[in-house]
Backbone as a chain_set.jsonl record, in Angstrom:
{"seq": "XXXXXXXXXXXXXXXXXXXXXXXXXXXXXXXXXXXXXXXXXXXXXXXXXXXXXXXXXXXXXXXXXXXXXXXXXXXXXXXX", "coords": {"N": [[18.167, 41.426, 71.642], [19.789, 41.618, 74.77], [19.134, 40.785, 78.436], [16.626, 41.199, 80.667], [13.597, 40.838, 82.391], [12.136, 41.283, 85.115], [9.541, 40.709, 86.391], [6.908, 38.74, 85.476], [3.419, 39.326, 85.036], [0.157, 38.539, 84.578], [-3.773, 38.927, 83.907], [-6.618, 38.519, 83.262], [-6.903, 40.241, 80.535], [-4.741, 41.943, 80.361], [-0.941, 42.409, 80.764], [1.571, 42.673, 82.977], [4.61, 44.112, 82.868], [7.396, 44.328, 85.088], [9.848, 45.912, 86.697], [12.72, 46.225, 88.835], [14.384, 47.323, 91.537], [16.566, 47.677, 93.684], [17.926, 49.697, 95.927], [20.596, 50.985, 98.85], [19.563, 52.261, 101.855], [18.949, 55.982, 101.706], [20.315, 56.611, 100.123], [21.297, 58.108, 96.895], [19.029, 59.31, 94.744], [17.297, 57.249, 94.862], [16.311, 53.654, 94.965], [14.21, 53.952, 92.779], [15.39, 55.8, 91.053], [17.187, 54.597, 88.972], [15.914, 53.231, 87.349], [16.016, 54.144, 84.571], [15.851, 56.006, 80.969], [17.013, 54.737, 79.296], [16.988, 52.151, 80.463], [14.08, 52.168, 80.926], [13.261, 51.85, 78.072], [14.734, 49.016, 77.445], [13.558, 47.375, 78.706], [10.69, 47.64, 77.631], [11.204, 46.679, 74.824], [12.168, 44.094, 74.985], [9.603, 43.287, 76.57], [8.025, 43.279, 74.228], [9.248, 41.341, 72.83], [9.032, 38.939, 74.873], [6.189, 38.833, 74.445], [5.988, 38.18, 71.656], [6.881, 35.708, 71.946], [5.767, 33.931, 73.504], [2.935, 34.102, 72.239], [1.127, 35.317, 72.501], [-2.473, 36.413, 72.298], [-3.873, 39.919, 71.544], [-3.032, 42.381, 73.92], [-3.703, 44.118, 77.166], [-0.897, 46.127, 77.837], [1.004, 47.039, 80.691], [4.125, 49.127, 82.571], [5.783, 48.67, 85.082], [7.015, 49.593, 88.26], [9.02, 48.26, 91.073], [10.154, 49.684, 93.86], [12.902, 49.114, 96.471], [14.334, 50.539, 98.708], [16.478, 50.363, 100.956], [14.803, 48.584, 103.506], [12.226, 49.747, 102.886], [9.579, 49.519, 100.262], [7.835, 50.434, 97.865], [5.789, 50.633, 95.372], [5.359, 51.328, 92.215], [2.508, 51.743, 89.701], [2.204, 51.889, 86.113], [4.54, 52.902, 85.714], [6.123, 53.722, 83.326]], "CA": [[18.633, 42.251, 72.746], [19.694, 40.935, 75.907], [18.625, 41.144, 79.27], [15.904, 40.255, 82.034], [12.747, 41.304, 82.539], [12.216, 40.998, 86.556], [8.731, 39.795, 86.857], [5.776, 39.229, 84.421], [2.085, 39.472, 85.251], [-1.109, 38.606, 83.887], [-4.73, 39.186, 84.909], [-7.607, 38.639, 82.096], [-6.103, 40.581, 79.034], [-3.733, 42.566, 81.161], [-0.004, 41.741, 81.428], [2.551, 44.103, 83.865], [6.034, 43.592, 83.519], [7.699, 44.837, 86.172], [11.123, 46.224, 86.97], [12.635, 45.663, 90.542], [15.484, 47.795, 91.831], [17.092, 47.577, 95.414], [19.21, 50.495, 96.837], [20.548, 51.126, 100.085], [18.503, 53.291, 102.224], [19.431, 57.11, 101.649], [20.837, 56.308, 97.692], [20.808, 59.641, 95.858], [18.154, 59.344, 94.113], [16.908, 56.11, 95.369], [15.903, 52.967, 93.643], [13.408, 54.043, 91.417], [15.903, 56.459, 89.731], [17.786, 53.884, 88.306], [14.864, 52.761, 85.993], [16.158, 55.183, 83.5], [14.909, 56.188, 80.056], [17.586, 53.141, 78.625], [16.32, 51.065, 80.606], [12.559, 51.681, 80.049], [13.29, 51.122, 76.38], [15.28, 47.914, 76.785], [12.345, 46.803, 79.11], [10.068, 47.838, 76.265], [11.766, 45.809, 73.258], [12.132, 42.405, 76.01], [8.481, 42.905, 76.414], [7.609, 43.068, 73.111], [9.517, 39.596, 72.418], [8.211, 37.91, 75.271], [4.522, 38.875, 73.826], [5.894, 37.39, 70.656], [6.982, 34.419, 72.05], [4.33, 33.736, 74.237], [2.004, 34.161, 71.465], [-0.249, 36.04, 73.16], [-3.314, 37.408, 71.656], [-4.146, 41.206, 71.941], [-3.682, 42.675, 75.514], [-3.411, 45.663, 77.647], [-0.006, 46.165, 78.617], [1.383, 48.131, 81.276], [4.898, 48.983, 82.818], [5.942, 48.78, 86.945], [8.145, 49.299, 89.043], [9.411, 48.469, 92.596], [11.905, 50.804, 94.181], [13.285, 49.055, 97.474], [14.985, 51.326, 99.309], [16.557, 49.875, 102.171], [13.96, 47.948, 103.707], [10.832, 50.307, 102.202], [9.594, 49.077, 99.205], [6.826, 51.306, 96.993], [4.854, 49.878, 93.779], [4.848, 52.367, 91.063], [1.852, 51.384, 88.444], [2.114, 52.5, 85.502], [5.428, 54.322, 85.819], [6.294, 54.287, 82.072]], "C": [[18.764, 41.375, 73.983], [19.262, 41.601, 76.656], [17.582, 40.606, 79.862], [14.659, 40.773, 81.919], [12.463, 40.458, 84.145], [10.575, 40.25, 86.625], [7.499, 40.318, 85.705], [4.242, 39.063, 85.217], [0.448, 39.423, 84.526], [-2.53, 38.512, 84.669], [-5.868, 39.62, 83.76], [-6.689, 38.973, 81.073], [-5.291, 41.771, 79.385], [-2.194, 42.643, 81.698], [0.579, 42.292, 81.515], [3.565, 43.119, 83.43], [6.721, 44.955, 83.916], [9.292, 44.909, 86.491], [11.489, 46.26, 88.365], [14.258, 46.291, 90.767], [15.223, 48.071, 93.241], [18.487, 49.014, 95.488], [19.425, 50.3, 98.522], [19.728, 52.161, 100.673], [19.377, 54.725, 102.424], [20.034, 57.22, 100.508], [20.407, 57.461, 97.349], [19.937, 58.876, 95.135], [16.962, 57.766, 94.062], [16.634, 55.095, 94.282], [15.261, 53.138, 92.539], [14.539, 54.827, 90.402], [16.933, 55.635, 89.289], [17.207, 52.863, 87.383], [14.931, 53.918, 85.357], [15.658, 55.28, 81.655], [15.657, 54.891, 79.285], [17.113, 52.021, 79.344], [14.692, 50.826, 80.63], [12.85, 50.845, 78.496], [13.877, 49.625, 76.445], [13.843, 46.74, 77.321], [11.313, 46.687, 77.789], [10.046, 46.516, 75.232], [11.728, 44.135, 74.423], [10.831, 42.306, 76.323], [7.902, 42.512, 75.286], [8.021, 41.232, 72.668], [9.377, 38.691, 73.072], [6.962, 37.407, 74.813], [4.653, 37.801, 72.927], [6.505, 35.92, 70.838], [5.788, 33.604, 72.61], [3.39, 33.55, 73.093], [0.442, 34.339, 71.587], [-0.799, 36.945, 72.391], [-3.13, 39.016, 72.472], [-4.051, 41.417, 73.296], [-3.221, 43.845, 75.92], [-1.73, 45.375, 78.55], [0.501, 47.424, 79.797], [3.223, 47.832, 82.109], [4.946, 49.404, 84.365], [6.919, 48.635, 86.827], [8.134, 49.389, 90.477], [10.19, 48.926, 92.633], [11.906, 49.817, 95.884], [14.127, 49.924, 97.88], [15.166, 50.78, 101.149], [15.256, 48.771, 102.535], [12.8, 48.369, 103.06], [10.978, 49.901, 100.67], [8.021, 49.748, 98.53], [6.751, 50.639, 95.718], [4.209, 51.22, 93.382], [3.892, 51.516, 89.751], [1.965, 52.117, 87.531], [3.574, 53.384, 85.341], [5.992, 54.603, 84.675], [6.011, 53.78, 80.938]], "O": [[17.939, 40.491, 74.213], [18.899, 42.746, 76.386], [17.461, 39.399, 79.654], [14.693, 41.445, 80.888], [12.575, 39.239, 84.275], [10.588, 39.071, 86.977], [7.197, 41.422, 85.25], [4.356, 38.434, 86.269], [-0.158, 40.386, 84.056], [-2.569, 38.117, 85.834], [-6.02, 40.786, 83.396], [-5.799, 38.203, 80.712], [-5.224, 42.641, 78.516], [-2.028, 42.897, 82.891], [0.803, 42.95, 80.499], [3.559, 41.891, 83.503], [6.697, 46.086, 83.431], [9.913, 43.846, 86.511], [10.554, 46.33, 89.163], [15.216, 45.757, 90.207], [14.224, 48.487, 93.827], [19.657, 49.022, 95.104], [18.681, 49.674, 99.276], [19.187, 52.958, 99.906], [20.362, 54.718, 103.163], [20.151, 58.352, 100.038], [19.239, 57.827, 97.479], [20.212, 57.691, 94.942], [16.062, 57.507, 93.263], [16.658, 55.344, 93.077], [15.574, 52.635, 91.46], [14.607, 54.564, 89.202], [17.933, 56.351, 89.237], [17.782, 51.935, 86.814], [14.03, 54.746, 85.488], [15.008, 54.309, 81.267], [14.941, 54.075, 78.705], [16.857, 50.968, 78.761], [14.115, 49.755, 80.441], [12.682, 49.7, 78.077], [13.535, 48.916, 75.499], [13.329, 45.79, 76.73], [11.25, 45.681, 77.082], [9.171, 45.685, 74.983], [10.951, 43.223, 74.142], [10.532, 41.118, 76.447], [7.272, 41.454, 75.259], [7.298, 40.291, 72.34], [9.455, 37.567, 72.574], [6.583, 36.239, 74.722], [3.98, 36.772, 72.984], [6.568, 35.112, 69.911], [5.079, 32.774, 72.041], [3.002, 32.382, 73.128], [-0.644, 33.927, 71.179], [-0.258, 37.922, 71.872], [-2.54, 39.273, 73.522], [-4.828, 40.794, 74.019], [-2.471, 44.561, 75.256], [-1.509, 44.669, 79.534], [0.289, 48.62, 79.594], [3.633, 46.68, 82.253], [4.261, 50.322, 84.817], [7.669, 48.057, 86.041], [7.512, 50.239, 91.114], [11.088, 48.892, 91.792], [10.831, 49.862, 96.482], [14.963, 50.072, 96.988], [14.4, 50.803, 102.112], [14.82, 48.147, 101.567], [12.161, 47.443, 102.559], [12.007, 49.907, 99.995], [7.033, 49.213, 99.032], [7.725, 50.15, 95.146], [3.257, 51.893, 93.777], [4.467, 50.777, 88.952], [1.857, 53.297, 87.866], [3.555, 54.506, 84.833], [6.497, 55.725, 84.645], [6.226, 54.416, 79.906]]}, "num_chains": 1, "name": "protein.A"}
């Protein structure tokens, strides 16, 4: 699958990867809603094959996201 994964993270046996979307300020539905359910999943499957490249033992994963919006910028943990 192609594609990016915006930023990875580790922290003991913990590793975020993190999605990063910029709108303008007032964007229907602002940045975050353009981390949609296709793009969780492609996130998903590009995590999975970093893991397996990496060849990283067992760890807790989790998924983020930044929404910029205009200048404001919010850190969703956990958002899917």
């Amino acid at each position: 699958m192609r594609g990016d994964i915006d930023l990875v993270a580790r922290r003991d046996d913990l590793v975020v990867f993190c999605e990063v979307k910029a709108r303008r300020a007032g964007s229907p539905g602002g940045a975050v809603s353009a981390v949609t359910p296709a793009k969780q999943a492609q996130v998903r499957i590009l995590a999975e094959s970093w893991l397996r490249a990496a060849g990283s033992p067992p760890v807790d994963v989790r998924f983020d996201v930044v929404a910029i919006d205009g200048v404001r910028l919010t850190h969703y943990e956990a958002a899917f």
